[in-house]
N, C-alpha and C positions, 0 to 999 in steps of 0.2 A: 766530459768524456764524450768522445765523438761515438757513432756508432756503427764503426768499424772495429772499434775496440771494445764494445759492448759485453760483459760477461751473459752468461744463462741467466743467475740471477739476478739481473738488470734486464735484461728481457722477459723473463717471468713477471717481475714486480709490475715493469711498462704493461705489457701484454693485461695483468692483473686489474690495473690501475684503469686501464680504459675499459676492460669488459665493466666493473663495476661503477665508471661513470656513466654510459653507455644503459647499465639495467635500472642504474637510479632515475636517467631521464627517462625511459623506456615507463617505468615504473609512476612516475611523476604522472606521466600520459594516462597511461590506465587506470591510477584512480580519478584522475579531472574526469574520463568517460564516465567511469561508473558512480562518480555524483552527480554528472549531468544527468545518466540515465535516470538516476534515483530521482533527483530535483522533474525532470519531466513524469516521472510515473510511468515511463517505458521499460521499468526494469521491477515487477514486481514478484509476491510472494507465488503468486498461483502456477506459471507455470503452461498451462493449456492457453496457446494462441486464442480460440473462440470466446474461450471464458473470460479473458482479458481484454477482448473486444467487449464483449456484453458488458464485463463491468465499469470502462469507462462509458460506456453509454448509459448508466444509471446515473451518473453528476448530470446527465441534461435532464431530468426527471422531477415533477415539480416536488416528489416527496421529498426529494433528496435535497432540492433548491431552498427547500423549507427547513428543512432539520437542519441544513449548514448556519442558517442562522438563529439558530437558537442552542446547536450544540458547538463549542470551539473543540472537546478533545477529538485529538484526531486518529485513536484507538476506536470510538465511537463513531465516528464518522467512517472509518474505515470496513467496520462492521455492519453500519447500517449499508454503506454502497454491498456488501456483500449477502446481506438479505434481499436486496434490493436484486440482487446476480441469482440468487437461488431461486427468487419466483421467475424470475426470465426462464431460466434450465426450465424449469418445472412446468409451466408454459408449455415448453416444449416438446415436455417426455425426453429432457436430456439425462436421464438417470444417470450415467455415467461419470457424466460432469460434475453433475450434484454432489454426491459419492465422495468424486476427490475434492470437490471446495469446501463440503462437507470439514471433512480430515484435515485436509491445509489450518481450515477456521479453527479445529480444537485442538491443533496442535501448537499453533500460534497463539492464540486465545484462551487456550484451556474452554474446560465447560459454560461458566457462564458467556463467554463470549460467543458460544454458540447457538447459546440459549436466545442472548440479544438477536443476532442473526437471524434466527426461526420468528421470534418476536415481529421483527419485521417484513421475511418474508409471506407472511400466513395476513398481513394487514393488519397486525392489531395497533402497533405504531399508531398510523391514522385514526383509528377508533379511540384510542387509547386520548388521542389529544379531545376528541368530540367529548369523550363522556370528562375529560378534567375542564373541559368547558373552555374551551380555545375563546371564544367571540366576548368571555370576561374579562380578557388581556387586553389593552388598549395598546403596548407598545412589545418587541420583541424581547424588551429589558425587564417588562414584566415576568414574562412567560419561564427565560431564564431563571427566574429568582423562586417562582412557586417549587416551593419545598416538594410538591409530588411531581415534579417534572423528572423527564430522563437523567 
């Protein structure tokens, strides 16, 4: 059918047919960004610009460089960077901040995940490995495996 002779609908269906290949590639886009985003860790739960600086700046931290290798979940890992975020605020008299990373933490996490958080904002983390006696592990595979570990 040439289309000169095209009905309404033959131009609806056309018309139809390309909005929706059109929003599928459109669509295809947007989510490849928003798992790139996700895969980089540019696109997180928290929300607040500074607080999302701070807390990638707690993976360069030796506590954190240390706990990566001996914890793989990454619920846990996630938490401790976020204890790690809540002494920075606290540091700094960011109450505010606190507050909402606070809230974010127990609403994602529920309570004990907040609990872990506090846990290692307040230091006991580090204490916590002195007194299970870190310097009796010879390898990180040890440490792992000590039934009182994290």
């Amino acid at each position: 059918m040439s289309s000169d002779n095209a009905t309404d609908d033959d131009l609806i269906r056309e018309a139809t047919k390309g909005a929706l290949d059109w929003a599928s590639e459109k669509g295809k886009s947007l989510i490849k960004n928003l798992a790139e985003k996700i895969r980089n860790k540019d696109l997180v739960f928290i929300g607040d610009r500074d607080t999302i600086e701070r807390a990638k700046q707690q993976r360069h931290k030796s506590e954190f460089t240390f706990f990566k290798q001996i914890i793989t979940n990454t619920d846990s890992r996630n938490l401790f960077q976020m204890g790690l975020t809540l002494r920075s605020l606290q540091r700094d008299n960011k109450e505010a901040e606190m507050k909402n990373l606070k809230t974010k933490i127990k609403n994602k996490f529920d309570h004990n995940g907040l609990h872990f958080a506090y846990f290692v904002q307040n230091g006991l983390f580090s204490k916590y490995l002195g007194i299970v006696g870190i310097n009796e592990y010879e390898t990180i595979e040890q440490l792992r495996a000590c039934p009182s570990s994290i």
